[in-house]
C-alpha positions as CSV (number, residue, x, y, z in Angstrom):
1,X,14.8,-21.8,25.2
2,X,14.7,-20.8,21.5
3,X,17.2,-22.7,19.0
4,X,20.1,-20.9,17.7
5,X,19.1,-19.9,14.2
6,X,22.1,-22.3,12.8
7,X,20.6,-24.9,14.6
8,X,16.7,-24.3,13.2
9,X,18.0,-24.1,9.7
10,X,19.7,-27.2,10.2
11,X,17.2,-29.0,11.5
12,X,14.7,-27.4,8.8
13,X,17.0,-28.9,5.8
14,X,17.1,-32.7,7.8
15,X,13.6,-32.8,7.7
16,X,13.5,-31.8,4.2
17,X,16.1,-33.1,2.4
18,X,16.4,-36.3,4.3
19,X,13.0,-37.3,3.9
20,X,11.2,-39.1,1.0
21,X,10.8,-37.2,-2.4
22,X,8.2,-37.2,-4.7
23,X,9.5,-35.8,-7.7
24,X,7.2,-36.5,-10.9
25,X,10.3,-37.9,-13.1
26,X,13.7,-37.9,-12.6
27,X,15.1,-34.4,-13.8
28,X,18.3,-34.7,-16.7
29,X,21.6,-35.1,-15.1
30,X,23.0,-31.4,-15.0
31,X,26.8,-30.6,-14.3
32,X,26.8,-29.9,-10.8
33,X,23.9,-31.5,-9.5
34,X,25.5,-34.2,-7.8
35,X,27.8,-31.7,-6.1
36,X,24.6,-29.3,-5.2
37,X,22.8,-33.1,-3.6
38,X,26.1,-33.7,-2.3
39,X,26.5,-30.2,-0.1
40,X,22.5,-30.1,1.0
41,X,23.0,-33.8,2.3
42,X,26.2,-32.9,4.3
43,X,24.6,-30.2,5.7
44,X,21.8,-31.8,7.4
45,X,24.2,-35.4,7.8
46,X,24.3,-36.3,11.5
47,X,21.3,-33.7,12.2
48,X,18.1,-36.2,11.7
49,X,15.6,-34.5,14.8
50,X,12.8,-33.5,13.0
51,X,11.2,-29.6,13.5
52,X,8.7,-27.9,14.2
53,X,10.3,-24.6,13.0
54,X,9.9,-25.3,9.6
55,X,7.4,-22.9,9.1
56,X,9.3,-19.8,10.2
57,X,12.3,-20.2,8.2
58,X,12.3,-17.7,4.8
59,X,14.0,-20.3,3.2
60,X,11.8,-23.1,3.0
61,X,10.4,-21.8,-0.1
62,X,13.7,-22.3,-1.7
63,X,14.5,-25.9,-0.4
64,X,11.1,-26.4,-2.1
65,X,12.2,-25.2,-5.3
66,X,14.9,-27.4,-5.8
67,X,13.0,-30.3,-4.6
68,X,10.9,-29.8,-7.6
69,X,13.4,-29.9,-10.0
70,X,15.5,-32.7,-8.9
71,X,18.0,-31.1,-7.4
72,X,20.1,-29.4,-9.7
73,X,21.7,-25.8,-10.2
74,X,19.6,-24.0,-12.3
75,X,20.7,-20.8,-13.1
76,X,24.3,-20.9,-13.1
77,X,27.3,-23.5,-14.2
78,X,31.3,-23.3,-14.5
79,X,30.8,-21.4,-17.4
80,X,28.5,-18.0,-15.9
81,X,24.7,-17.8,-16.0
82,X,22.6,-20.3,-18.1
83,X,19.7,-18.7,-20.5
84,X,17.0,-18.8,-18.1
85,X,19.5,-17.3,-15.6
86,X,19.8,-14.4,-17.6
87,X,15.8,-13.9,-18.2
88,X,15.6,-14.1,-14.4
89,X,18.4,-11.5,-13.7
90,X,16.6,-9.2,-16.4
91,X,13.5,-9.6,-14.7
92,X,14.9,-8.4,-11.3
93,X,16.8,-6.0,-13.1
94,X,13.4,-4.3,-13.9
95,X,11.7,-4.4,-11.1
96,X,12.2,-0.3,-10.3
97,X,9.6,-0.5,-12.6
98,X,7.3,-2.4,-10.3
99,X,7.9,0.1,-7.9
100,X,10.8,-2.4,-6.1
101,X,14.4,-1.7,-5.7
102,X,16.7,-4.8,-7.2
103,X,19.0,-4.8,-4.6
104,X,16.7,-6.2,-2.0
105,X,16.9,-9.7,-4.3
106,X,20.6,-10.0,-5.6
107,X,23.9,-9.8,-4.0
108,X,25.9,-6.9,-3.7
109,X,28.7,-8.2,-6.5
110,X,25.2,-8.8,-8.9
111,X,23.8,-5.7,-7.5
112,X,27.0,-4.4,-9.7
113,X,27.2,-6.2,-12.6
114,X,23.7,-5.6,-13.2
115,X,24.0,-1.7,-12.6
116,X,27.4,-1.2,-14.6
117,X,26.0,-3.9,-17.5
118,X,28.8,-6.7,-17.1
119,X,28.6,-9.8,-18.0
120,X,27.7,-12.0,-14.9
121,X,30.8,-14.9,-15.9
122,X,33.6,-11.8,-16.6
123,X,32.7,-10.0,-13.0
124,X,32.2,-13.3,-11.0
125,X,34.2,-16.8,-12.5
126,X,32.6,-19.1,-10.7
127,X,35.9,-21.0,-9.8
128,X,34.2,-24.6,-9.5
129,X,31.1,-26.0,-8.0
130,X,31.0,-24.7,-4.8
131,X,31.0,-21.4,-6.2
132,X,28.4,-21.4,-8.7
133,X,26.3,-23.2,-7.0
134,X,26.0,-20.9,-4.2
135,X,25.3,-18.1,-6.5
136,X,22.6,-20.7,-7.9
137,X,20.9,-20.7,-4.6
138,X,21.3,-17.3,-3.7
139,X,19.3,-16.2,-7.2
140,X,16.7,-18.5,-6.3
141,X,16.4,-16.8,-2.9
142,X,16.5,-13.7,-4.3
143,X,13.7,-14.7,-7.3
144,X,11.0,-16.1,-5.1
145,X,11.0,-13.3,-2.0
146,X,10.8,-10.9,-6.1
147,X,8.2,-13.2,-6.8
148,X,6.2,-12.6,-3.0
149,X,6.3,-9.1,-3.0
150,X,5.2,-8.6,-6.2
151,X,2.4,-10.6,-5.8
152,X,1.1,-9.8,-2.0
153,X,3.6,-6.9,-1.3
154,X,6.1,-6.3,0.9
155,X,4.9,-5.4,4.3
156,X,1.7,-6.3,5.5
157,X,-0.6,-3.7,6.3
158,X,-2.1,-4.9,9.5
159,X,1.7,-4.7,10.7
160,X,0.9,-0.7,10.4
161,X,-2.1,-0.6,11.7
162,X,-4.7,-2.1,13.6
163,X,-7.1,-0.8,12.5
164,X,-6.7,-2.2,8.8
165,X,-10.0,-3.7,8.0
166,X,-10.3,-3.9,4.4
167,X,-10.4,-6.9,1.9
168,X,-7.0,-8.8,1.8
169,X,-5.5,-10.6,-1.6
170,X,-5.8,-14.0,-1.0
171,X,-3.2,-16.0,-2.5
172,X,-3.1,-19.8,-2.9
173,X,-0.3,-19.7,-5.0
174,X,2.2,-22.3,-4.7
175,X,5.0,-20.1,-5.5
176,X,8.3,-22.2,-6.0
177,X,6.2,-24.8,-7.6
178,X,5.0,-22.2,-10.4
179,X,8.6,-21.3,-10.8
180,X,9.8,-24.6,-11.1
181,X,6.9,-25.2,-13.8
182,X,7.5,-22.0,-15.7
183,X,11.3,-22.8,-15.7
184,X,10.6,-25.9,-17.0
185,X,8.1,-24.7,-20.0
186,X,10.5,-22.0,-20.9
187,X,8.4,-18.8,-19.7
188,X,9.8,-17.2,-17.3
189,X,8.8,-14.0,-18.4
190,X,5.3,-14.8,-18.5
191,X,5.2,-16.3,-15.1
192,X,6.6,-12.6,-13.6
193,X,4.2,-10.5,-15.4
194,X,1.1,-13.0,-14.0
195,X,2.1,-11.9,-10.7
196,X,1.2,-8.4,-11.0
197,X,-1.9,-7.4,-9.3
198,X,-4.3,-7.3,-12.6
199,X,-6.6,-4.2,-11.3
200,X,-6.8,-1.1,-13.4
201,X,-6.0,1.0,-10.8
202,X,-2.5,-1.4,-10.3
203,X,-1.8,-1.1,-14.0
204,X,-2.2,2.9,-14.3
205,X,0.1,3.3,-10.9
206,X,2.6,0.7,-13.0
207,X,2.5,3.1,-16.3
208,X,2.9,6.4,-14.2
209,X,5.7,5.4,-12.7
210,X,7.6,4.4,-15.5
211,X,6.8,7.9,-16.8
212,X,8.2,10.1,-14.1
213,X,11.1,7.2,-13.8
214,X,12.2,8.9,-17.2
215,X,11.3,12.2,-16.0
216,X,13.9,11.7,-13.4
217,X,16.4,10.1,-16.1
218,X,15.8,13.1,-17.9
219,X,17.0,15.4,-15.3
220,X,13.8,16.6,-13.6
221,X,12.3,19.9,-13.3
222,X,13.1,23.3,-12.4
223,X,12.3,24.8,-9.0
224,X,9.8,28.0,-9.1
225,X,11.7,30.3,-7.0
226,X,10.0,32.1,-4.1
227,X,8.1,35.4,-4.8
228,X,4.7,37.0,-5.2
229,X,2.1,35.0,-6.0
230,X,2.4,34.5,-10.0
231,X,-1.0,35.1,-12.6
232,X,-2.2,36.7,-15.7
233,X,0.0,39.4,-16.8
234,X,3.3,38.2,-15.0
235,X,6.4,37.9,-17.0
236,X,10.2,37.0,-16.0
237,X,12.1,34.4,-15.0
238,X,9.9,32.8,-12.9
239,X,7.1,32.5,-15.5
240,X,9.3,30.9,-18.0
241,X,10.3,28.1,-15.3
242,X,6.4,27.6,-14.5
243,X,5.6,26.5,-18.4
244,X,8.8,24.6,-18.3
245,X,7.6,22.8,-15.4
246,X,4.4,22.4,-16.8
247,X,5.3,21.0,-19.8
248,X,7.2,18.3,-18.3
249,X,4.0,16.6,-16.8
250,X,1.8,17.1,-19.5
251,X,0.1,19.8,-17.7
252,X,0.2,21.3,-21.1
253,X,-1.9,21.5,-24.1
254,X,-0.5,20.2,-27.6
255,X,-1.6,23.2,-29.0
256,X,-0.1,25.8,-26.6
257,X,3.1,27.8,-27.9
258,X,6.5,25.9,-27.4
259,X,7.9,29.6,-25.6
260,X,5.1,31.1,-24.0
261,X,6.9,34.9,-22.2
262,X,3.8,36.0,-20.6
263,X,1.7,34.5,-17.8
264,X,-1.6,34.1,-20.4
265,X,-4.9,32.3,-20.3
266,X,-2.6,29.3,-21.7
267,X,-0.6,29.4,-19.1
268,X,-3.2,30.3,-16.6
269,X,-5.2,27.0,-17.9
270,X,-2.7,24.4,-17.6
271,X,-1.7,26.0,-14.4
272,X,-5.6,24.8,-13.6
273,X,-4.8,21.2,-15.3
274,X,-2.0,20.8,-12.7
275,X,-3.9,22.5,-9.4
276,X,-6.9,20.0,-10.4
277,X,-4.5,17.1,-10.5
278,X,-3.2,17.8,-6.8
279,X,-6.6,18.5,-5.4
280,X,-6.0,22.2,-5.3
281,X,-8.4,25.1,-5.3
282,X,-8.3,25.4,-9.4
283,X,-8.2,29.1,-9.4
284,X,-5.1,29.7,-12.4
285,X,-2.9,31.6,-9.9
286,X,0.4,30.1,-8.5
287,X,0.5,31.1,-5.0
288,X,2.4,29.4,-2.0
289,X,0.4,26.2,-1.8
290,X,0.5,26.2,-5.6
291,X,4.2,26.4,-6.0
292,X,5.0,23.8,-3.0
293,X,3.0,21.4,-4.7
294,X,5.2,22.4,-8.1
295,X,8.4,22.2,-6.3
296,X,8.0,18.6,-5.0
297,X,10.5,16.7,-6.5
298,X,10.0,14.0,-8.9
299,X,12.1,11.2,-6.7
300,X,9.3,12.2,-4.1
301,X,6.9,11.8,-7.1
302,X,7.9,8.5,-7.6
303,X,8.5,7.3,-4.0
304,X,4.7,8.1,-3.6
305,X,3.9,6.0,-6.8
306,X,5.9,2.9,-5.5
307,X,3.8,3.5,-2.2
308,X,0.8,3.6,-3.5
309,X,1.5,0.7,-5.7
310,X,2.4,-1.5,-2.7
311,X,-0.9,-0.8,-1.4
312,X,-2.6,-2.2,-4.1
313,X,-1.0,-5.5,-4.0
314,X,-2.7,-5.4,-0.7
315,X,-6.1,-5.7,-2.2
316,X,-8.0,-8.2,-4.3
317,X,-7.9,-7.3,-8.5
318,X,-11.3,-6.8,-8.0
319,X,-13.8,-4.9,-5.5
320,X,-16.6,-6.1,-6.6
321,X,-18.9,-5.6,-10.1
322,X,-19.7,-2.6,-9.0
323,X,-19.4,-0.6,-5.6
324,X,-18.5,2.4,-3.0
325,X,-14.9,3.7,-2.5
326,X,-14.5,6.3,-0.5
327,X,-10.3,7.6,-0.5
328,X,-9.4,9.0,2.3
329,X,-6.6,11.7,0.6
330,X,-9.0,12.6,-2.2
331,X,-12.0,13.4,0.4
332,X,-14.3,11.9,-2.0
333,X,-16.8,8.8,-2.5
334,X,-16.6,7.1,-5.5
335,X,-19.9,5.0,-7.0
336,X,-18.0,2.5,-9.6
337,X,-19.7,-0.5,-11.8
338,X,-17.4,-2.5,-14.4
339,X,-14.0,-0.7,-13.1
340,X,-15.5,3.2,-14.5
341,X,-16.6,5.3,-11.8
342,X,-19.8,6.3,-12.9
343,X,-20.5,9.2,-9.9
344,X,-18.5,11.4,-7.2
345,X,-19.5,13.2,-4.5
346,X,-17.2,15.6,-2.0
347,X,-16.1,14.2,1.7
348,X,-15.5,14.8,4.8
349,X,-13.3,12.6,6.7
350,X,-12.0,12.0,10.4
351,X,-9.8,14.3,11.2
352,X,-5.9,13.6,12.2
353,X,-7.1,12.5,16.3
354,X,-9.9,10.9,14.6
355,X,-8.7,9.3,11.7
356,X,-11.6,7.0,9.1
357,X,-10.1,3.8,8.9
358,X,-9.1,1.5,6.2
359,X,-11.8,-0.9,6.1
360,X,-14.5,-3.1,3.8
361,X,-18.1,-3.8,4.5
362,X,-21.7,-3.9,2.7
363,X,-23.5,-1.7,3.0
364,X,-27.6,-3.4,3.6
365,X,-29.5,-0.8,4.9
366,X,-30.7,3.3,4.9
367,X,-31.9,5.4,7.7
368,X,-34.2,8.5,6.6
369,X,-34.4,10.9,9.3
370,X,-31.9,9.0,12.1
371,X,-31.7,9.3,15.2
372,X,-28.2,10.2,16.7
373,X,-27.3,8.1,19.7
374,X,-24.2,9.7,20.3
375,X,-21.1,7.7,21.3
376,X,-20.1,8.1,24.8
377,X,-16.2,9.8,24.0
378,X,-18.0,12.3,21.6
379,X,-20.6,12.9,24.7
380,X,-18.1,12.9,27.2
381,X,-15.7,15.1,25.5
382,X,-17.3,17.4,22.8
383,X,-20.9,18.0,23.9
384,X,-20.3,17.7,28.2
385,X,-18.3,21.2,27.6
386,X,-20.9,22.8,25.7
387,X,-24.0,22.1,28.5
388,X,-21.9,22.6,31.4
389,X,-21.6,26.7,29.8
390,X,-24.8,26.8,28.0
391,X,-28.4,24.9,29.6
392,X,-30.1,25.5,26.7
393,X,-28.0,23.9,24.5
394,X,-29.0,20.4,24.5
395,X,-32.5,21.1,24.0
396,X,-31.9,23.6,21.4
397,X,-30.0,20.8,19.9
398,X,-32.6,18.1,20.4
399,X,-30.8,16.3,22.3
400,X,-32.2,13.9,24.7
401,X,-30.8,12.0,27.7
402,X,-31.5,9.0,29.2
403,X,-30.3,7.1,32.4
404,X,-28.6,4.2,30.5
405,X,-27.9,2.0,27.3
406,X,-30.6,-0.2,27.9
407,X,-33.4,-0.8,25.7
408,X,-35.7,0.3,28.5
409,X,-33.8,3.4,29.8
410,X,-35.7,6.2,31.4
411,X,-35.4,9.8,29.9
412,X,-34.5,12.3,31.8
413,X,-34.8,16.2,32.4
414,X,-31.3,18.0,31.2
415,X,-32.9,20.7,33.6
416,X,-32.5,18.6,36.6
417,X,-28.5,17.3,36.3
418,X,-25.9,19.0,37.7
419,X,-23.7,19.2,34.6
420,X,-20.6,20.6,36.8
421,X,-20.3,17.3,38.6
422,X,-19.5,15.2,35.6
423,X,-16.5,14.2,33.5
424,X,-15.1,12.9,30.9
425,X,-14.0,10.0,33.4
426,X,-17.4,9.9,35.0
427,X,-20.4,10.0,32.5
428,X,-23.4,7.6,32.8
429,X,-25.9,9.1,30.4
430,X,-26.7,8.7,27.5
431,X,-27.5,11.0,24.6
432,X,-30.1,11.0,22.0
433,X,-30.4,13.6,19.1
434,X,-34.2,13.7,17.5
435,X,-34.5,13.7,13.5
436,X,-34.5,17.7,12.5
437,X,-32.3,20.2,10.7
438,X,-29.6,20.4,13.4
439,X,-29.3,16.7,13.5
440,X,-25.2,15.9,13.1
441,X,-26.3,13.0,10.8
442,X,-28.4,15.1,8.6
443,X,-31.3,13.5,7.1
444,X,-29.9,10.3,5.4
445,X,-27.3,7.8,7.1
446,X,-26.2,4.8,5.5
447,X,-25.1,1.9,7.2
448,X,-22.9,-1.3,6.7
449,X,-22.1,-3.0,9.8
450,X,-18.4,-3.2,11.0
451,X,-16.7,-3.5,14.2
452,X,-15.7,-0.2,14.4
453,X,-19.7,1.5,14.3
454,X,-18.4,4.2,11.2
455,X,-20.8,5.0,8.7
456,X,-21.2,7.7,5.7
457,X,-24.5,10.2,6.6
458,X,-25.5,13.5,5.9
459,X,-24.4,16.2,7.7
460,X,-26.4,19.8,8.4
461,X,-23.1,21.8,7.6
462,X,-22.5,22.5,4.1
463,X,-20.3,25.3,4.1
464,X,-17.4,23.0,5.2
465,X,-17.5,21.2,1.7
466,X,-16.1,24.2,0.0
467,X,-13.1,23.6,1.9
468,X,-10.0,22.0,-0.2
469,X,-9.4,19.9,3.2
470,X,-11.9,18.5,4.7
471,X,-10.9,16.5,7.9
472,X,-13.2,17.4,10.7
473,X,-15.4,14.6,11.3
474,X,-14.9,12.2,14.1
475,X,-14.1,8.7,12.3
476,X,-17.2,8.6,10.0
477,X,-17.9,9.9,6.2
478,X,-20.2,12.9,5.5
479,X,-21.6,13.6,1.5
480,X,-22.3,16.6,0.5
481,X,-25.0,15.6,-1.4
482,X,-26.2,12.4,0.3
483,X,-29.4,11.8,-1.8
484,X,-27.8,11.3,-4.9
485,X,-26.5,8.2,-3.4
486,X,-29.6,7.5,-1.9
487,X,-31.2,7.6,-5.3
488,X,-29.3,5.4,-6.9
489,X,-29.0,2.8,-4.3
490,X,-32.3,3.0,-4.0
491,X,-33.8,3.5,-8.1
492,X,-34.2,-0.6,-9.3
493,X,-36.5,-0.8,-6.0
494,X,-39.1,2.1,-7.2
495,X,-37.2,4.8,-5.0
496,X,-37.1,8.0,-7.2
497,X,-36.2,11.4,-6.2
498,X,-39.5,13.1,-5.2
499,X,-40.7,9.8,-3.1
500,X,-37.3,10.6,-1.2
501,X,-38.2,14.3,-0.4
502,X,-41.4,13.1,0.7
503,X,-40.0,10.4,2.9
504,X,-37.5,13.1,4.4
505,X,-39.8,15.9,4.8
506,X,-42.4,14.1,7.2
507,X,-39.9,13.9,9.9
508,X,-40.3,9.9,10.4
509,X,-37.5,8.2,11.1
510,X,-37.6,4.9,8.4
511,X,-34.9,1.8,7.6
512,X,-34.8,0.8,3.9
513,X,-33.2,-2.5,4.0
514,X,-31.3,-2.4,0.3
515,X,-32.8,-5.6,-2.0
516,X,-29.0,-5.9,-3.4
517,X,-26.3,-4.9,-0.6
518,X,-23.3,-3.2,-1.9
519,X,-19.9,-3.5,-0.9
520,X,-17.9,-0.3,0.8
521,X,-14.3,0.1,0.5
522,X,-12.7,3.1,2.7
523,X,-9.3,3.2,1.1
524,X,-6.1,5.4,1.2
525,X,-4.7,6.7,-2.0
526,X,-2.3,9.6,-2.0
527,X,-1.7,8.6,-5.6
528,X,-3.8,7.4,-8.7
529,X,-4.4,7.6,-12.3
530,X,-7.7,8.8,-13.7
531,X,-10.0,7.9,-16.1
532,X,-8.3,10.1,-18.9
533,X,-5.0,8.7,-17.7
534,X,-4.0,11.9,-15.8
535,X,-1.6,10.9,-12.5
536,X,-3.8,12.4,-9.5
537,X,-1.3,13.5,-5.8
538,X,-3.1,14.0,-3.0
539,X,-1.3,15.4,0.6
540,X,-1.0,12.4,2.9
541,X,-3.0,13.6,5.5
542,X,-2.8,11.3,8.2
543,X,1.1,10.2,7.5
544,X,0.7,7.4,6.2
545,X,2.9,7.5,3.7
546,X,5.6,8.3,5.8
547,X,4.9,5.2,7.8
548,X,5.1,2.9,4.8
549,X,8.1,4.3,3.3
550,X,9.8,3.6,6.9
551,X,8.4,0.3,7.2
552,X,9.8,-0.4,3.4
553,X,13.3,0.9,3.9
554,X,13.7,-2.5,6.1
555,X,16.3,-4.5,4.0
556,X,15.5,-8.1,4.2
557,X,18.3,-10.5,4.7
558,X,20.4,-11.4,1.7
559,X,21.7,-15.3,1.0
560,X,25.1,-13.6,1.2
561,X,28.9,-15.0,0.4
562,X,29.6,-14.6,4.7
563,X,33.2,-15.1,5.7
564,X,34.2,-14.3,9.9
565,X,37.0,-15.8,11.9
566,X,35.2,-18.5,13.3
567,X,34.7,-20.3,10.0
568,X,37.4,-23.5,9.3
569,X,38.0,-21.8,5.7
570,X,36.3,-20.6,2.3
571,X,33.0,-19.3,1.8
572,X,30.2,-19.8,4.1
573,X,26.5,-19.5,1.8
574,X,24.5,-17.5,5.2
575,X,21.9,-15.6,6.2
576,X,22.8,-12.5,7.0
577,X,21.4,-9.0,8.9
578,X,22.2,-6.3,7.3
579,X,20.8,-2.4,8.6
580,X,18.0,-1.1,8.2
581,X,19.3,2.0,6.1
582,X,22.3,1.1,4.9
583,X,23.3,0.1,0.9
584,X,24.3,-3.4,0.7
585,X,26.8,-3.2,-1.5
586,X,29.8,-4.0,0.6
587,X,31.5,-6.9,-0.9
588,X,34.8,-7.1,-2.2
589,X,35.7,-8.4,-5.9
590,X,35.7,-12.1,-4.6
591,X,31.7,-11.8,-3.5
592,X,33.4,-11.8,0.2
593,X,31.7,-9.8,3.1
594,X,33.9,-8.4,5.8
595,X,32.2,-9.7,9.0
596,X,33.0,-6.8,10.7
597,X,30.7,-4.7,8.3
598,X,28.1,-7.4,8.5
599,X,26.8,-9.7,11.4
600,X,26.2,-13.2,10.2
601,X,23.1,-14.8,12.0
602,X,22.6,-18.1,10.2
603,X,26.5,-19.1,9.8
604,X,27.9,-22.5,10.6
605,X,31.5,-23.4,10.3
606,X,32.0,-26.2,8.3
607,X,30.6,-26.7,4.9
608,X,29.4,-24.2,2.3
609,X,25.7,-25.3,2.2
610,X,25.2,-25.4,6.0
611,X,24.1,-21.3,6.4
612,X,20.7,-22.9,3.8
C-alpha cells in the first residue's frame, strides 16, 4: 500500500535531517535558527525508518537548501523580511515578465502585499518564531520551484505528447546549492537572470512580451468593427480605428501622418507590415481574415508569447553552429549558421490527422531521383481507393507492386489482382513508385534517420505553395524549391547547380552521403521575433497552444498557512491542493486558510514544521 503523504514527508525529513551533515563551516548564529533546528528535529523525532520516497517529494529541494546554509531562516526575522528577502520577493514579483504568473510561488497574503505594494512586516507581523519562520520556508519553496521553471519550464513536453522528439535542455544544475551560494555572495539577482534560457530566440520572446505587457497596461486596442472589406479609397470610422490599431504595434512607419482620414497607400502599406507579420496573404486590403487577426486581443497576444516562451526553455540555448529548422505554424524551413538565418524556403506540413512531429535528427544523406516505397496506411487507405475505381492508375502513376517487404520480393502484375477483395484491414502488397515527374517525392529527398521514417523531399505539386496554409502532407516536409537546399548542403563538396540538373535529369536514382551531417530541428512556434525585431503570430494549427495553456493553468501546490479541525491548535506549515482553475488567494488577514475552501494533503496535527 502506498504511505499516506504525512507519513512520506515525515519519513523524508528523518532521513534528512537526522543524518550526518556536511556543512563546509558552521553558518553565523542567526535569531531564530535554533528555533527553525528545533521545529525540523521535532518533526522527524520518533520517526527514524529511513525512505525510499525521497525522491518524489517537491520538497526535498528545500530541506537541501537549508542544509547548506546551517540551518537558519533566511529571508525573514521578528522584524519582517531581511534584504535578501526583499531582492527575492522583487524577483518573483517580476516574473510576468518571464512569461510566469507570481502567484504560483508566494502565498496568497504575499500574493497581496506584493500586488497592492505593502510592506511585507505592516501586512504580516510575524508574531514570534514560529511565524516567521514558516513564511521563511514557504519563500524558499516558492523561490526554488521560480527558479525550476524558469530554467527547464514548467510542464514537460513529453507529458503532451508522445511524439516529442526534439533535443531536451539538459540541466546539471544543483539548484538549492546555487541559491545558497548566490545568497551567500550577495547576488541574488544575478543568479535569477543566469537561469534564463540564453538563446536569441528566448531573449526576443522575453522583450516582446514586455512590450505588449505595457500595451495591455496601456489599455489595448480598438476593435475594427464588422463591415465590407476595407482598402484604398475607404474613409470613416472604421478607417480611423485601423491606423489607431496599427500604430499601436508598430505596424506603422515613423514618417506616416499622426491622423491619416483616408484609407491611402500609407495606410494600405502598413496594413501589409501587419498581414506579413501574421503570415497573411500581404495584399493591403482588410478583409475578414485580415480583421480577425486585428481584433485578437492583446491578453491573447501575450498568452501566446508566455507559450511560446515556455517552449523554449524546453530546448538547449543552442541548436547547433549552424542548421535546419523547419516551424511547423510558419510552414517554412529555415537554413541558420551563427544564430542569423541565412535562407528560407515555403512548406508543406502534415496536415491536422497527419500532424509533422516535434523532433531533432541529422540529417547524413541525399537521394536524387528516389524511389517511393510507400507506407502501408498511405497504400492501404489513400491509393487502394484510387485502383479499385481506376486500373490504369497505378501504372500511370509508376507505381509498382510487389508480393512483400522483403529484400527479395517478387513484382507483380496490378493487371492480375482483384483490387475489390482488399482492405484497409487486409493489404499484403507492397508499393513502389519509379523516379519520374509524378513521383510524390519529387526529384530530391533528404533524409535524417528517426524513429518515426519523416523526411523533407520534393514534391511534383507546386501550385499548393501559393497557398497561405499549407497542411496537406501526410507527416513529412515538402520545399518548394528543394535544390536550393540541395546546393548548399552539397557546395563545400564540389556540388554546384548545373552538376545537380544533370544528376536529376538522367533519371538515376543516386545517395550522396553528406561529408559534414547537419542537424534538423522540426519545431513549433506560433510566436517569434525576427531578425529586424518584428513579433511574428502564426495560427496554431494543430492546437497546440490550446493544450499548453490547459496543461499550464495546473496550480502547483503552495507551502500554505493550513488550519482544519483535526489540528491540536495554531498554524499547521502544509502542503496543500488547491484547483486547477481557481485564484489562490483565499486567506484571511492572519495568513489562515479555511479548510473547507482548501483540502490539506500533507497536514499532521502536532507541530508547525511537521506538514515540511
Amino acid at each position: 500500500m502506498k504511505p499516506p503523504l504525512y507519513l512520506t514527508i515525515l519519513l523524508t525529513v528523518t532521513a534528512i535531517f537526522l543524518s550526518p551533515m556536511s556543512v563546509a563551516g558552521e553558518a553565523p548564529e542567526q535569531q531564530g535558527s535554533s528555533e527553525l533546528k528545533s521545529e525540523l528535529a521535532s518533526a522527524a523525532r520518533g520517526n527514524d525508518t529511513p525512505t525510499n520516497m525521497a525522491g518524489a517529494n517537491p520538497l526535498i529541494p528545500v530541506a537541501r537548501f537549508y542544509q547548506t546554509v546551517g540551518h537558519y531562516p533566511v529571508w525573514v526575522d521578528a522584524y519582517g523580511l531581511r534584504p535578501q528577502g526583499e531582492s527575492l520577493f522583487a524577483a518573483i514579483g517580476k516574473s510576468d515578465d518571464d512569461g510566469l504568473e507570481s502567484d504560483h510561488y508566494l502565498l496568497p497574503v504575499l500574493q497581496e502585499a506584493l500586488r497592492d505594494s505593502v510592506a511585507f512586516s505592516d501586512t504580516i507581523p510575524p508574531n514570534g518564531p514560529k511565524r516567521y519562520l514558516q513564511f521563511d520556508v514557504a519563500l524558499t519553496n516558492g523561490v526554488l520551484r521560480y527558479a525550476q521553471h524558469l530554467s527547464q519550464g514548467r510542464v514537460t513536453p513529453e507529458s503532451l505528447s508522445p511524439q516529442w522528439l526534439a533535443r531536451r535542455r539538459v540541466s546539471t544544475r544543483d539548484l538549492p546549492a546555487e541559491l545558497a551560494q548566490a545568497l551567500n555572495e550577495d547576488r541574488l539577482k544575478a543568479y535569477f537572470e543566469s537561469l534564463h534560457p540564453n538563446g536569441q530566440a528566448y531573449r526576443g520572446l522575453r522583450k516582446a512580451l514586455q512590450q505588449y505587457l505595457k500595451i495591455k497596461q496601456s489599455g489595448g486596442w480598438p476593435a475594427i468593427a464588422p463591415g465590407p472589406t476595407l482598402q484604398r479609397g475607404d474613409r470613416g470610422f472604421r478607417v480611423e480605428a485601423l491606423t489607431h490599431r496599427l500604430k499601436i504595434t508598430d505596424d506603422w512607419s515613423s514618417d506616416m501622418p499622426e491622423y491619416p482620414t483616408e484609407y491611402d497607400e500609407i495606410v494600405e502599406a502598413a496594413v501589409k507590415r501587419f498581414q506579413r507579420r501574421h503570415g497573411l496573404r500581404a495584399d493591403g486590403r482588410v478583409g475578414k481574415r485580415t480583421r480577425t487577426e486585428l481584433n485578437i486581443s492583446v491578453k491573447q497576444r501575450i498568452t501566446q508569447l508566455q507559450l511560446n516562451m515556455e517552449r523554449w526553455r524546453w530546448f538547449p540555448d543552442s541548436l547547433g553552429d549552424r542548421y535546419l529548422m523547419v516551424n511547423i505554424p510558419a510552414f517554412e524551413l529555415s537554413v541558420v549558421e551563427a544564430d542569423t538565418r541565412i535562407d528560407s524556403i515555403r512548406a508543406i506540413i502534415g496536415r491536422k490527422r497527419r500532424q509533422t512531429p516535434i523532433l531533432s535528427g541529422r540529417m547524413t544523406y541525399l537521394e536524387l531521383n528516389p524511389f517511393w516505397n510507400i507506407p502501408r496506411k498511405i497504400a492501404r487507405r489513400d491509393i487502394l481507393p484510387k485502383a479499385v475505381s481506376d486500373p490504369t492508375y497505378l501504372a500511370r502513376q509508376g507505381i509498382r507492386v510487389f508480393d512483400s517487404w522483403d529484400d527479395q520480393a517478387r513484382e507483380l502484375d496490378p493487371t492480375g489482382i482483384t483490387w475489390e477483395n482488399l482492405s484497409a484491414s487486409y493489404f499484403p502488397y507492397r508499393l513502389r513508385q519509379d523516379p519520374s515527374e509524378v513521383n510524390a517525392l519529387g526529384r530530391v529527398k533528404f533524409m535524417f534517420p528517426n524513429p518515426l521514417s519523416v523526411y523533407i523531399h520534393d514534391t511534383p505539386v507546386k501550385s499548393l505553395f501559393n497557398r497561405q496554409q499549407r497542411s496537406f502532407s501526410s507527416g513529412c516536409v515538402r520545399l518548394e524549391t528543394p535544390l536550393v537546399l540541395a546546393q548548399y548542403l552539397l557546395s563545400e563538396q564540389g556540388w554546384d547547380r548545373t552538376r545537380l540538373e544533370a544528376a536529376i535529369a538522367n533519371g538515376q536514382r543516386q545517395t550522396v552521403v553528406l561529408d559534414n551531417p547537419i542537424p534538423v530541428h522540426l519545431v513549433y512556434f506560433t510566436a517569434w521575433v525576427d531578425a529586424d525585431g518584428k513579433v511574428n503570430f502564426r495560427e496554431d494549427i494543430y492546437e497546440r497552444d490550446r493544450q499548453l495553456e490547459f496543461a499550464l493553468r495546473t496550480r502547483e501546490s503552495n507551502l500554505v498557512f493550513c488550519s482544519n479541525n483535526n489540528a491540536q491548535k495554531g498554524d499547521l506549515l502544509a502542503r496543500c491542493t488547491t484547483p486547477r482553475i481557481n485564484v489562490l488567494s483565499i486567506a484571511d488577514d492572519s495568513g489562515r486558510v479555511d479548510a473547507a475552501t482548501i483540502e490539506p494533503t500533507g497536514e499532521v496535527t502536532g507541530n508547525p514544521m511537521t506538514g515540511l
